[in-house]
TORKOL-4160 file (C-alpha; in steps of 0.2 Angstrom, whole numbers, padded with zeros to 4 digits, m for minus):
400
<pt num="1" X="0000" Y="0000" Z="0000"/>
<pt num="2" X="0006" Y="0017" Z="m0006"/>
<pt num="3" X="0003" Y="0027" Z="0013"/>
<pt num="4" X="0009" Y="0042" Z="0002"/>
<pt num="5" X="m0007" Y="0043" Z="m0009"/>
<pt num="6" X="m0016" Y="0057" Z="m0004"/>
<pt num="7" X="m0035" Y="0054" Z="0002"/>
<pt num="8" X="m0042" Y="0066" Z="0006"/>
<pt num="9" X="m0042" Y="0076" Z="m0006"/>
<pt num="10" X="m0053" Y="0091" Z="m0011"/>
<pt num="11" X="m0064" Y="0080" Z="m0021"/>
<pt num="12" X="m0065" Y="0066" Z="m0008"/>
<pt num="13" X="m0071" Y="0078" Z="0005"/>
<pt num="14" X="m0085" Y="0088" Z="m0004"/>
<pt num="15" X="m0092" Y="0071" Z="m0013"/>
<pt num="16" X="m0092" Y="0064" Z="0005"/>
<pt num="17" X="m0101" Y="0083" Z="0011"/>
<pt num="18" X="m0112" Y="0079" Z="m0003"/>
<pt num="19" X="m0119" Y="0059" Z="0004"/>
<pt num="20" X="m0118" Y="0066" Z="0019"/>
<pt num="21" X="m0131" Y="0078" Z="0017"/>
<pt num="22" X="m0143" Y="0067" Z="0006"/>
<pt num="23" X="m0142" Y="0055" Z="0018"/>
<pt num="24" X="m0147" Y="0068" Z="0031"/>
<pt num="25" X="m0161" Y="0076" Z="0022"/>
<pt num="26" X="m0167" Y="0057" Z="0019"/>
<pt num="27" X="m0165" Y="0051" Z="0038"/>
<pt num="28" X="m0175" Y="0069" Z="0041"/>
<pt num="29" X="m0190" Y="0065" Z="0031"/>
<pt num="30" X="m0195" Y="0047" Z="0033"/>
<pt num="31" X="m0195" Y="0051" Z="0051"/>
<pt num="32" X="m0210" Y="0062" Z="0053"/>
<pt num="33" X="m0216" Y="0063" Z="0032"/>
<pt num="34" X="m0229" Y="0048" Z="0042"/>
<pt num="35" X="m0233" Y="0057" Z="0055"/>
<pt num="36" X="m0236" Y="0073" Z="0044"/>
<pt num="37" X="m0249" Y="0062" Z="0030"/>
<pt num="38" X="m0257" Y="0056" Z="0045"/>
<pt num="39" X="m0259" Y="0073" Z="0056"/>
<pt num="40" X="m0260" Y="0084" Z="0043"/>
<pt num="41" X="m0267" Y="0076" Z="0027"/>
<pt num="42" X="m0279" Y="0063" Z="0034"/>
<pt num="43" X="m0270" Y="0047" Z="0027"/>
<pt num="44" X="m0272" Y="0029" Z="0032"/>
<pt num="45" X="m0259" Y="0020" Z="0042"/>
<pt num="46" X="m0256" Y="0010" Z="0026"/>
<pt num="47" X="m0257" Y="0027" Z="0013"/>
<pt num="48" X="m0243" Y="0034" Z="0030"/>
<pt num="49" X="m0232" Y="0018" Z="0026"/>
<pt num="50" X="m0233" Y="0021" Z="0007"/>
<pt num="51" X="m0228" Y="0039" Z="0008"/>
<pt num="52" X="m0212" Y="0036" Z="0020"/>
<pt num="53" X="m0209" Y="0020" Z="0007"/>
<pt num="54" X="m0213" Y="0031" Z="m0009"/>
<pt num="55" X="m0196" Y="0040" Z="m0010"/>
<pt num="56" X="m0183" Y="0023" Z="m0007"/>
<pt num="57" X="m0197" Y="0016" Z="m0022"/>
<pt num="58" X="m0191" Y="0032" Z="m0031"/>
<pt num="59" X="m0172" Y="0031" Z="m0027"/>
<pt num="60" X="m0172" Y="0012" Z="m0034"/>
<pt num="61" X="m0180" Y="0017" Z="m0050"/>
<pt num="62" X="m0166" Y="0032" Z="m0051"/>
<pt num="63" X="m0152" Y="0020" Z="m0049"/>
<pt num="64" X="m0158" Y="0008" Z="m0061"/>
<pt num="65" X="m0160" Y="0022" Z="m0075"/>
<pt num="66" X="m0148" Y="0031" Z="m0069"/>
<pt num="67" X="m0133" Y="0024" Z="m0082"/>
<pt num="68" X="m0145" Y="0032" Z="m0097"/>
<pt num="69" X="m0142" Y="0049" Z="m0092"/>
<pt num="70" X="m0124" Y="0046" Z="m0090"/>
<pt num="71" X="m0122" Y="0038" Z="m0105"/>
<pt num="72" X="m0130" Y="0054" Z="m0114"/>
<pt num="73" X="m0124" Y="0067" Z="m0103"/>
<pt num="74" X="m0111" Y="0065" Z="m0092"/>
<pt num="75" X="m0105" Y="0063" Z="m0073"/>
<pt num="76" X="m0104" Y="0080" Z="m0071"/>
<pt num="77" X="m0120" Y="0087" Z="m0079"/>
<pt num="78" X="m0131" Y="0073" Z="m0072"/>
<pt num="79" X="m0125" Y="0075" Z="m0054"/>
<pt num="80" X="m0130" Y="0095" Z="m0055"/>
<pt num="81" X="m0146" Y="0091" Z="m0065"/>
<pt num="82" X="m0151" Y="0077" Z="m0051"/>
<pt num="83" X="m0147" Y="0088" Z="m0037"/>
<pt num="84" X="m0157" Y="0104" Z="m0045"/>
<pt num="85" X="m0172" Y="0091" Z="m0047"/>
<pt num="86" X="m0171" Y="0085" Z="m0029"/>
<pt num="87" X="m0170" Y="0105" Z="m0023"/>
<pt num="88" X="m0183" Y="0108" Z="m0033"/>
<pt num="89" X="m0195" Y="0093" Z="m0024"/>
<pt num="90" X="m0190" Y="0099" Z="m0010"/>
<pt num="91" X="m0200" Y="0113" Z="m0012"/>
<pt num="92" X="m0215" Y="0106" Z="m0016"/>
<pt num="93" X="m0217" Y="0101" Z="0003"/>
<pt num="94" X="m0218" Y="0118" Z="0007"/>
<pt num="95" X="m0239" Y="0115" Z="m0002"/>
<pt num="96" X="m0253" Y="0109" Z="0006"/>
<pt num="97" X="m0256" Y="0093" Z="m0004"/>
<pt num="98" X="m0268" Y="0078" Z="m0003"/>
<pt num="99" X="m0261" Y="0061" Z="0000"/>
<pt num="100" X="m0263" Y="0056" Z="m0020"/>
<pt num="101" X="m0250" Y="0072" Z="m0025"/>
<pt num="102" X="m0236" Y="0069" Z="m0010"/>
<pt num="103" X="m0236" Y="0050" Z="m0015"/>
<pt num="104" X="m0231" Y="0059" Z="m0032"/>
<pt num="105" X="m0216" Y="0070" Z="m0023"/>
<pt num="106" X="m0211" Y="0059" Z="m0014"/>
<pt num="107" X="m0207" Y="0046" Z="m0029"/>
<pt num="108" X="m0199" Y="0059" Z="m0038"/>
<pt num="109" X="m0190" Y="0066" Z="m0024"/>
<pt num="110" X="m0181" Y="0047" Z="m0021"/>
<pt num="111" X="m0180" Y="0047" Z="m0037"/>
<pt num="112" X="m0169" Y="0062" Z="m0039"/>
<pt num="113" X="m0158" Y="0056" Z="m0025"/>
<pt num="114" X="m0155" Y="0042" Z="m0034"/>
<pt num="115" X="m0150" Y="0049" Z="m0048"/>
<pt num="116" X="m0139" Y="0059" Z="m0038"/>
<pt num="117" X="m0131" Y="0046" Z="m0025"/>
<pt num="118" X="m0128" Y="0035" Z="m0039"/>
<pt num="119" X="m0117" Y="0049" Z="m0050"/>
<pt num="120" X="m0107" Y="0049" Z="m0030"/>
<pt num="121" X="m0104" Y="0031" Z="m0029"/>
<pt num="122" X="m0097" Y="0031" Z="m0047"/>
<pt num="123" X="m0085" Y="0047" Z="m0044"/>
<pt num="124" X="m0080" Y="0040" Z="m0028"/>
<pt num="125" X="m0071" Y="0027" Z="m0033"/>
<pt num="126" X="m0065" Y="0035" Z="m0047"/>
<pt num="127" X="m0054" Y="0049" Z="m0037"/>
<pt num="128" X="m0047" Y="0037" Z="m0024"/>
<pt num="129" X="m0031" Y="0030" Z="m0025"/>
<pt num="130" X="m0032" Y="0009" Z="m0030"/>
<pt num="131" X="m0019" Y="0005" Z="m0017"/>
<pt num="132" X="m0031" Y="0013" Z="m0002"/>
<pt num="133" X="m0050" Y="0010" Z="m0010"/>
<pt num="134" X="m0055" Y="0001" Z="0004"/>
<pt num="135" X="m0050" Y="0014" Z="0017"/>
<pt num="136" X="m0056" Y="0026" Z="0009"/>
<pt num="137" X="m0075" Y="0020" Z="0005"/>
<pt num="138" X="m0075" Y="0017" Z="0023"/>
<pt num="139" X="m0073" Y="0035" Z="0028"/>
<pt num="140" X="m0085" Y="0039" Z="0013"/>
<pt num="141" X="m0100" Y="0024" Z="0020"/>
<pt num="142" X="m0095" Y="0036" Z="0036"/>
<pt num="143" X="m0105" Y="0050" Z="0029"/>
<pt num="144" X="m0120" Y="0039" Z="0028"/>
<pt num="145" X="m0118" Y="0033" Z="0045"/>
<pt num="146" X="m0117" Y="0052" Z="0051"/>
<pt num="147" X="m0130" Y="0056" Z="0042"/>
<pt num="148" X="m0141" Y="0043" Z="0049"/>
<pt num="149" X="m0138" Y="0048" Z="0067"/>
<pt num="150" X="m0140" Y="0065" Z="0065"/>
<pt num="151" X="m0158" Y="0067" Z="0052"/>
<pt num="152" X="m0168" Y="0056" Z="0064"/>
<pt num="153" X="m0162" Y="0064" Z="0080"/>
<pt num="154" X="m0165" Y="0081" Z="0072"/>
<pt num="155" X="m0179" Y="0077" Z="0065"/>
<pt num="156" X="m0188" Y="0072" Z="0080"/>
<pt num="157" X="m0182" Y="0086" Z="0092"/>
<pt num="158" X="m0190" Y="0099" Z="0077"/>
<pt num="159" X="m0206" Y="0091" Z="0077"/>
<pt num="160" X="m0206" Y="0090" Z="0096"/>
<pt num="161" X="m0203" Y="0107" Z="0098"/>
<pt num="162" X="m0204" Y="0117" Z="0081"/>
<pt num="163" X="m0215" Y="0109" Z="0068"/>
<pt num="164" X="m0217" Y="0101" Z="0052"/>
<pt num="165" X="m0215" Y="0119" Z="0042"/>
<pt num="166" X="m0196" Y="0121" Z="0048"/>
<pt num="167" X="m0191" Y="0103" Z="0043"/>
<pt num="168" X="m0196" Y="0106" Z="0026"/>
<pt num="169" X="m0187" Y="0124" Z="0028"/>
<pt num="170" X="m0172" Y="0114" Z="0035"/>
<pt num="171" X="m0172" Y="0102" Z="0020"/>
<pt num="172" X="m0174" Y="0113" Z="0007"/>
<pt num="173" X="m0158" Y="0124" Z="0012"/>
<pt num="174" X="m0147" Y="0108" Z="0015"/>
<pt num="175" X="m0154" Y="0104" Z="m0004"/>
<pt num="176" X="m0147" Y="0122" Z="m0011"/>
<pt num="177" X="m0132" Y="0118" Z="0000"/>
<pt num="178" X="m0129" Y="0101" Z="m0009"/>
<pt num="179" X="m0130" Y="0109" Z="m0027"/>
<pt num="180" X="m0119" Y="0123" Z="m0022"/>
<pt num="181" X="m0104" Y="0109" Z="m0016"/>
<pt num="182" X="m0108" Y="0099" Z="m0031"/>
<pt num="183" X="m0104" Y="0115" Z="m0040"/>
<pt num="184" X="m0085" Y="0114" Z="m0035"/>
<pt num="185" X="m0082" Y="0096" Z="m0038"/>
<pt num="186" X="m0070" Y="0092" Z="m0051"/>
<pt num="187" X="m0074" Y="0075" Z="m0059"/>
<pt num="188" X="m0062" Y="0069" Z="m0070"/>
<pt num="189" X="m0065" Y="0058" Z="m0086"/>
<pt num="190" X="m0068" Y="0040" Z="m0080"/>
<pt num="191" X="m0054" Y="0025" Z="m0083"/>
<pt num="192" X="m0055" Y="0011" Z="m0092"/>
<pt num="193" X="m0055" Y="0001" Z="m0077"/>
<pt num="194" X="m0070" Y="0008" Z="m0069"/>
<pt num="195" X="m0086" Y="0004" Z="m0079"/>
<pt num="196" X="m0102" Y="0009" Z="m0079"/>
<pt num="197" X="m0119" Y="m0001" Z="m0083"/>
<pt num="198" X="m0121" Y="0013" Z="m0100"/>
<pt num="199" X="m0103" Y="0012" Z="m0103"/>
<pt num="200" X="m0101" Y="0002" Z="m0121"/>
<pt num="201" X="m0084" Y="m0008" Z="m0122"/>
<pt num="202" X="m0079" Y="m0009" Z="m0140"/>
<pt num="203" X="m0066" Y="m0021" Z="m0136"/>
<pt num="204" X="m0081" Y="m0034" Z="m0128"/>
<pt num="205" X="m0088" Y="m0043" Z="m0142"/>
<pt num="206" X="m0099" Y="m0053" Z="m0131"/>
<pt num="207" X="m0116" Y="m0044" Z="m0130"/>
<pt num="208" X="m0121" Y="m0043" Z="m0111"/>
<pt num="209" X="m0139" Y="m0052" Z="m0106"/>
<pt num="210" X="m0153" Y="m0039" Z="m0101"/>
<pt num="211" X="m0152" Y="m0046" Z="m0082"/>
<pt num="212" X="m0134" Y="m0040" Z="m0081"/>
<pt num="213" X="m0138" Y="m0023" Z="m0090"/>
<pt num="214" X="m0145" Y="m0018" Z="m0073"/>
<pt num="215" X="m0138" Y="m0031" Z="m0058"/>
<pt num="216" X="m0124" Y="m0041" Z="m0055"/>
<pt num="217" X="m0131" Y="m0058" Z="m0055"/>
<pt num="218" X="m0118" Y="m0065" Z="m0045"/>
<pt num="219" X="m0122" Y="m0051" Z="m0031"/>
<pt num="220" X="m0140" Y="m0058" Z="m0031"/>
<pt num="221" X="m0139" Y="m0068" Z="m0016"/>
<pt num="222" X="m0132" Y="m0059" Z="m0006"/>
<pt num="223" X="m0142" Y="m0043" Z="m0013"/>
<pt num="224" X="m0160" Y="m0056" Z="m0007"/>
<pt num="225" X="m0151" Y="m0059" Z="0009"/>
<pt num="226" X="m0150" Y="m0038" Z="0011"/>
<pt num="227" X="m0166" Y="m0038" Z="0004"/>
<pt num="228" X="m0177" Y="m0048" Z="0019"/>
<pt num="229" X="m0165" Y="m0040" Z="0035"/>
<pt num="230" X="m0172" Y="m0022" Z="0029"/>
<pt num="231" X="m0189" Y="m0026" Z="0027"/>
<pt num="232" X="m0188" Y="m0031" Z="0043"/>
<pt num="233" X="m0181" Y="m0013" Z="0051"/>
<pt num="234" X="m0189" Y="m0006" Z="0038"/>
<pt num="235" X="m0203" Y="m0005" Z="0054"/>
<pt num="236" X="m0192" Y="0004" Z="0065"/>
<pt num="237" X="m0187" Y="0016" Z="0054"/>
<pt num="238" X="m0204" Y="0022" Z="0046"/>
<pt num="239" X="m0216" Y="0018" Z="0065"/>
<pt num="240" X="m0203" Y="0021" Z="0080"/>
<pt num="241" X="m0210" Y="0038" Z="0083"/>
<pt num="242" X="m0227" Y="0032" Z="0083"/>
<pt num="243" X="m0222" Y="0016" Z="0094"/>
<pt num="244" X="m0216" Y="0028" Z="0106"/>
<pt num="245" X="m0228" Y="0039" Z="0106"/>
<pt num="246" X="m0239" Y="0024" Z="0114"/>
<pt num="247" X="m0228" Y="0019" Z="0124"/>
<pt num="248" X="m0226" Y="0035" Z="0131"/>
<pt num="249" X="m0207" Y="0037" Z="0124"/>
<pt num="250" X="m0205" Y="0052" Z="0114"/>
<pt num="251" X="m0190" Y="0062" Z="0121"/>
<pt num="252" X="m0181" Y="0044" Z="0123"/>
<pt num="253" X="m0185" Y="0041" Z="0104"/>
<pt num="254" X="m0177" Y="0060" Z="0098"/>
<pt num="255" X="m0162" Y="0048" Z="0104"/>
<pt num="256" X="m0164" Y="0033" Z="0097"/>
<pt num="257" X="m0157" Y="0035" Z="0080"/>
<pt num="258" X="m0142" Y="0043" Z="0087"/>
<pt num="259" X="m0139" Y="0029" Z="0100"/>
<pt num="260" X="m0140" Y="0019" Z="0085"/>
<pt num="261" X="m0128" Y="0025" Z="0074"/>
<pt num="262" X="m0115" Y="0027" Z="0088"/>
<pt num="263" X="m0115" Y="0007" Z="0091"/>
<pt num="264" X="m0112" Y="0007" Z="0071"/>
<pt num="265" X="m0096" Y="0019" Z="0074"/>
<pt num="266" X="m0090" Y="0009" Z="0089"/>
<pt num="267" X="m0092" Y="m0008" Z="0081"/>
<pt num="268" X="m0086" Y="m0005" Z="0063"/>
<pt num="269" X="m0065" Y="m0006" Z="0069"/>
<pt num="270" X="m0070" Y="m0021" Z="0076"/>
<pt num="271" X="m0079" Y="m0033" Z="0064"/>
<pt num="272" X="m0072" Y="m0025" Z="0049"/>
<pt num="273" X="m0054" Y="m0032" Z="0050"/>
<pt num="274" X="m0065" Y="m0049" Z="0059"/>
<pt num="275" X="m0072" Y="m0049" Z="0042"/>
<pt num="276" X="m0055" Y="m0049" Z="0035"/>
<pt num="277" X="m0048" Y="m0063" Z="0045"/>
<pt num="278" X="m0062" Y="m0075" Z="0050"/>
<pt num="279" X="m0074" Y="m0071" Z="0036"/>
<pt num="280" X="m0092" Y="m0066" Z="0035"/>
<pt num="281" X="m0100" Y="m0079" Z="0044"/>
<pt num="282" X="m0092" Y="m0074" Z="0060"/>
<pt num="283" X="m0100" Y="m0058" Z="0059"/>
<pt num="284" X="m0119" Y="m0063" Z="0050"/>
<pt num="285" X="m0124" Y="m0077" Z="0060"/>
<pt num="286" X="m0122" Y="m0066" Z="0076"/>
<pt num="287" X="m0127" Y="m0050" Z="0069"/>
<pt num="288" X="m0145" Y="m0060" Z="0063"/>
<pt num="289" X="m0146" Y="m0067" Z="0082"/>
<pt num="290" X="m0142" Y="m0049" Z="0090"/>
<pt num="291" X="m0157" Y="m0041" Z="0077"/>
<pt num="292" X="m0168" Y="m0054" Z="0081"/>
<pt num="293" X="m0164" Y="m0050" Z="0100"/>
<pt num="294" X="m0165" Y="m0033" Z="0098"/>
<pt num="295" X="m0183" Y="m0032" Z="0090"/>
<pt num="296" X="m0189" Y="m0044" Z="0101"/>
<pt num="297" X="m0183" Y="m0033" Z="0115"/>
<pt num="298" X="m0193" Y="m0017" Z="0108"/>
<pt num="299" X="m0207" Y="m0028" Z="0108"/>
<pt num="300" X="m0207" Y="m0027" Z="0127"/>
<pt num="301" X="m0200" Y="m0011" Z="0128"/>
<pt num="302" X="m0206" Y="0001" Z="0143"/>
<pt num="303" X="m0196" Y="0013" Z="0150"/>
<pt num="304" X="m0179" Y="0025" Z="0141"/>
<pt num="305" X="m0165" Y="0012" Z="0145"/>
<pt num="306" X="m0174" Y="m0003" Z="0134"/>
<pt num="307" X="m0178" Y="0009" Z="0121"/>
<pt num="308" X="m0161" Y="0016" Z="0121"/>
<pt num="309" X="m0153" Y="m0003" Z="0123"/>
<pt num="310" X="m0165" Y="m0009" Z="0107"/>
<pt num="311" X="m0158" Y="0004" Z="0098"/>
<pt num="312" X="m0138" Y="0001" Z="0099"/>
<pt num="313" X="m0142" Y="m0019" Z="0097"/>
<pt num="314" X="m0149" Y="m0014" Z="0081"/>
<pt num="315" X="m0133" Y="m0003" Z="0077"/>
<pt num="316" X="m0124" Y="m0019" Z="0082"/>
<pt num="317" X="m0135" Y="m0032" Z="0074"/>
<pt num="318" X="m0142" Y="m0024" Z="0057"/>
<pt num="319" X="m0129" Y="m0010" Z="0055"/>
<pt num="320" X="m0115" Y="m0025" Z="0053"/>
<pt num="321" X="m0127" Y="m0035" Z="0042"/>
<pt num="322" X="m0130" Y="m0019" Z="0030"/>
<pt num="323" X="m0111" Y="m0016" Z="0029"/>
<pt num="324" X="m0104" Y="m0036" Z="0029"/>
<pt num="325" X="m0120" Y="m0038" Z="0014"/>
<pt num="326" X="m0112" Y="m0024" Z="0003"/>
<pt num="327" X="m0095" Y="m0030" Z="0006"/>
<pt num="328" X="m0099" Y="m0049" Z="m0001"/>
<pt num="329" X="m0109" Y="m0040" Z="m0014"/>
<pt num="330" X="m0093" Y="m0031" Z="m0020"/>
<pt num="331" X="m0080" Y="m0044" Z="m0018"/>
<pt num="332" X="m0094" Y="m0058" Z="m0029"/>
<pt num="333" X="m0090" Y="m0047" Z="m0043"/>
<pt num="334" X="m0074" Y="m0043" Z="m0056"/>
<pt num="335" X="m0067" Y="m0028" Z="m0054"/>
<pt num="336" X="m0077" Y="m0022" Z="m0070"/>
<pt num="337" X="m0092" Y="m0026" Z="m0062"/>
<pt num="338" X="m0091" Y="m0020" Z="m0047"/>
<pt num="339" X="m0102" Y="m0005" Z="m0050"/>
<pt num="340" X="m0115" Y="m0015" Z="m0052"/>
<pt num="341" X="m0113" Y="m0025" Z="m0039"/>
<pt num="342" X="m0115" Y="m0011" Z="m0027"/>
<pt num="343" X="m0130" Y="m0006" Z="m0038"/>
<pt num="344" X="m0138" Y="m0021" Z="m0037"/>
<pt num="345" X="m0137" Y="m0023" Z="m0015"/>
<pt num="346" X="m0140" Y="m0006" Z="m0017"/>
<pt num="347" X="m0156" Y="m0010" Z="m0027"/>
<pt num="348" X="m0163" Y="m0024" Z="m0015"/>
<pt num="349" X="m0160" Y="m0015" Z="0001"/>
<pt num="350" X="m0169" Y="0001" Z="m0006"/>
<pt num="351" X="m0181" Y="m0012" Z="m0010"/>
<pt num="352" X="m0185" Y="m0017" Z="0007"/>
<pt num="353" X="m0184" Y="0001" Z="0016"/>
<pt num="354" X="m0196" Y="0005" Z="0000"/>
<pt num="355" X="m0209" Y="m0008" Z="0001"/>
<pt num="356" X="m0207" Y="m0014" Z="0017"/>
<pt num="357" X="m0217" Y="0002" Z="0025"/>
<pt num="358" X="m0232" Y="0000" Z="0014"/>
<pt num="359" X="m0235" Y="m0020" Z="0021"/>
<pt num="360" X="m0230" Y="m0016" Z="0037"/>
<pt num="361" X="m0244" Y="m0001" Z="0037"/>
<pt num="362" X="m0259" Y="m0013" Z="0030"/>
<pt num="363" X="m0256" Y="m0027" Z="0044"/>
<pt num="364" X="m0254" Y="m0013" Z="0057"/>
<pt num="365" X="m0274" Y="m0013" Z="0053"/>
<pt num="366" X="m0273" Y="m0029" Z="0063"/>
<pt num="367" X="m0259" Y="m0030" Z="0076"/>
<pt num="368" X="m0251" Y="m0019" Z="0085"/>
<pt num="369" X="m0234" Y="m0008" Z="0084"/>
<pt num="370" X="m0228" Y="m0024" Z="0099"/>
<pt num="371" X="m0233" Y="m0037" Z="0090"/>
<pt num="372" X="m0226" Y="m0031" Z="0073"/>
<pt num="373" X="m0209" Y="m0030" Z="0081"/>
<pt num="374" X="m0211" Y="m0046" Z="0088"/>
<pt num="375" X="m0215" Y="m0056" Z="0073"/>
<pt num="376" X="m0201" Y="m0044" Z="0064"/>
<pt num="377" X="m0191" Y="m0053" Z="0077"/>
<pt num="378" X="m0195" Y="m0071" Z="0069"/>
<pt num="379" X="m0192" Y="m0065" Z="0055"/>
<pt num="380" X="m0174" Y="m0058" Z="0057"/>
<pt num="381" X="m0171" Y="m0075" Z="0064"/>
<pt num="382" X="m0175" Y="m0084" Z="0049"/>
<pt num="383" X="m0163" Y="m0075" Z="0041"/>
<pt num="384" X="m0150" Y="m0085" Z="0047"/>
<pt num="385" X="m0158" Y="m0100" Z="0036"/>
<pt num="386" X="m0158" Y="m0090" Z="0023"/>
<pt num="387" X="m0142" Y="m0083" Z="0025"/>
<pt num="388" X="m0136" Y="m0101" Z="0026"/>
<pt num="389" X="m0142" Y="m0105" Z="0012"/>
<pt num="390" X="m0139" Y="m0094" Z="0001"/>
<pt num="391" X="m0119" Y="m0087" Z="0004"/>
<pt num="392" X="m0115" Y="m0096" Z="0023"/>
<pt num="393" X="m0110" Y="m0115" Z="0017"/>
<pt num="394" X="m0100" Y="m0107" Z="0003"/>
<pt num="395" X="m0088" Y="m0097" Z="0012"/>
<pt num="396" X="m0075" Y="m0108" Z="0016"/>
<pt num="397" X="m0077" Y="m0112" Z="m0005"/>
<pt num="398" X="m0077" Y="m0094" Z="m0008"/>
<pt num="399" X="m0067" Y="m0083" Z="0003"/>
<pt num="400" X="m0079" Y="m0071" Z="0005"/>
């Protein structure tokens, strides 16, 4: 490894400004955007769950189509254009809409963002160094994880004690703050060794099937695996606030996302170079258990320290799987295609945040918030078998 590379380099750090500040405005928004369909537009519990789900729904569609637009237009000119569309549905929130015309927002405001993140990914690894990649996308996924910690908590505190009207005010100028960074970004032309799903290889006489236009097929299991764990958080993410408002929990909750992201941080040194050592399984099969665990103990949850404890076994439990998922999914491909591997667990797990809400809003017309997070339990532990399945018996074949 060359320790002399530079890293963190101009373009490194506003990229990283950048996906820190979707990821914010994101983590900001699905927060309360239920709370506010239900408060202030009349919506269903199901019509709420659609409307948080609506924008992930978007941001997959974005990243799937995102490689037409590079193709015609460029990295450059696509990123500013997908950021000027995101500002510009950020406004929108600002007007009193019914339930029908903020599903429509919301899709196109995902769907922006995924234009957007996807144009980040790709310029990412373009401008760091080879011989220190793998550092330097762990202090990029940083950015995310900040961002994660900080929307929800924000999010909460505004609505507790400011409103719906500021959040959409606070949004709307991180938006203009985005496009202004992404004004300063240099991208350079991208290398032969970095492909994208528009790029067309003269030298590659084979045609590519329409599957692998899109996906990485070999990042598909794992991507399925990714898939079921975040329909099973999806849950927490889109009804914790209104969980705790029944259970009488709502300052405690402002914190939860925060406690969340912090067992995230803490773990990360730890299980990463674990990964390296003793492979995956060492991490999955505990991190499915610690979920299952942790969702089981929300179920059950009635005073601040369970809430808080629910929340860092989730940072320790989910948080590992999301990371370890989108490590396999990388390492299953070439090196050629390793954008669309990310794309393609990117894909599932926007998938499951996306769809998950809707479901999970329709059967809360039966049970209740406890007994969701319960049977979301059972279901984070069947993941194991599935896990198992699918990736965990090859690893020793596979070195993954």
């Amino acid at each position: 490894m060359n320790d002399q590379t530079p890293l963190w380099t101009r373009n490194f750090v506003l990229v990283s400004a950048i996906n820190f500040q979707l990821v914010l405005i994101f983590y900001l928004l699905v927060v309360v955007i239920v709370g506010y369909a239900v408060a202030e537009l009349g919506a269903s519990t199901a019509q709420a769950g659609l409307v948080s789900g609506l924008f992930i729904v978007g941001t997959l569609v974005g990243r799937l189509l995102v490689g037409q637009f590079l193709e015609r237009f460029g990295r450059k000119t696509t990123l500013v254009a997908g950021l000027i569309g995101f500002l510009l549905f950020s406004f929108l929130y600002f007007i009193h809409f019914g339930v029908g015309m903020l599903l429509f927002v919301r899709f196109m405001h995902g769907f922006m963002m995924g234009i957007a993140s996807s144009v980040l990914g790709t310029v990412i690894a373009q401008i760091l160094p080879p011989a220190r990649r793998g550092e330097g996308i762990g202090y990029y996924s940083m950015s995310s994880t900040l961002g994660t910690a900080i929307g929800p908590f924000l999010a909460i505190w505004m609505m507790l004690h400011i409103g719906y009207h500021s959040i959409f005010i606070v949004a709307s100028a991180i938006a203009v703050s985005c496009l202004i960074v992404a004004l300063l970004i240099q991208v350079p032309n991208l290398p032969q060794s970095v492909k994208m799903p528009s790029d067309n290889t003269a030298g590659q006489p084979a045609k590519p099937s329409f599957l692998s236009r899109f996906v990485e097929p070999k990042a598909l299991p794992i991507s399925l695996i990714m898939l079921l764990a975040s329909i099973c958080y999806s849950g927490v993410l889109s009804f914790i606030n209104f969980y705790a408002k029944e259970i009488d929990l709502v300052e405690t909750a402002s914190f939860f996302f925060l406690t969340y992201a912090i067992a995230i941080l803490i773990s990360r040194p730890i299980t990463g170079p674990l990964m390296d050592r003793k492979g995956a399984n060492i991490i999955m099969y505990p991190a499915f258990a610690i979920m299952g665990a942790a969702l089981i103990l929300l179920s059950i949850t009635s005073s601040s320290w369970m809430l808080l404890l629910c929340a860092a076994l989730l940072g320790f439990g989910y948080g590992n799987i999301q990371s370890v998922c989108q490590t396999i999914a990388v390492k299953s491909s070439s090196i050629e295609r390793m954008g669309f591997a990310t794309s393609t667990f990117f894909i599932f797990l926007d998938a499951g945040l996306g769809f998950g809400p809707y479901f999970i809003g329709k059967s809360l017309d039966y049970i209740s918030y406890s007994q969701l997070y319960l049977y979301s339990a059972f279901a984070a532990f069947a993941c194991i078998a599935v896990y198992f399945a699918l990736h965990g018996r090859y690893v020793k074949k596979a070195a993954a």
